[in-house]
C-alpha positions, 0 to 999 in steps of 0.5 A, a space after each residue: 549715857 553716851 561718852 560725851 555725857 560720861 567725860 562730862 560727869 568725871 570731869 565734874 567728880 574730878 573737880 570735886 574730888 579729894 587727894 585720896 580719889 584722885 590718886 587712885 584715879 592717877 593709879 588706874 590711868 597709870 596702870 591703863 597706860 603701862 599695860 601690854 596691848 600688843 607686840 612689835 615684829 620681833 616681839 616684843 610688848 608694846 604698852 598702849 602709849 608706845 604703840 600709839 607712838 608707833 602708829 604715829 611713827 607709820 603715818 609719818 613714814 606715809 606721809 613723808 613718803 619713806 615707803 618702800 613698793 612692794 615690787 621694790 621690796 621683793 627685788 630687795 628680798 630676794 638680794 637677802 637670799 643670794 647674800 
């Protein structure tokens, strides 16, 4: 069974579903979402939903042009060592 198959068999549980499963499946989503899938620069966990906000931000930067070369950011760098 591929994924469009398996979205489509859910869809048809979820629809016959009662409060008790759909619950569950909520909770299951839920914990999916909040869990750590990864860690910024500094550190710190990303869960699944802030780490796509990431990325969205990334691509944004990209296409809005708000990137730096990497010549430019060696020029820069080395300021920090002379600060």
């Amino acid at each position: 069974m591929g994924l469009p198959e398996l979205k489509d068999k859910i869809r048809h549980q979820l629809d016959l579903a009662d409060e008790r499963v759909l619950r569950i499946v909520s909770s299951v989503f839920d914990n999916y979402l909040n869990e750590v899938v990864s860690y910024d620069a500094q550190g710190n966990p990303l869960t699944l939903s802030e780490y796509n906000n990431k990325v969205e931000e990334g691509l944004n930067d990209v296409k809005y042009n708000r990137i730096i070369s990497k010549e430019d950011l060696s020029k820069e760098m080395q300021d920090w060592d002379n600060e």
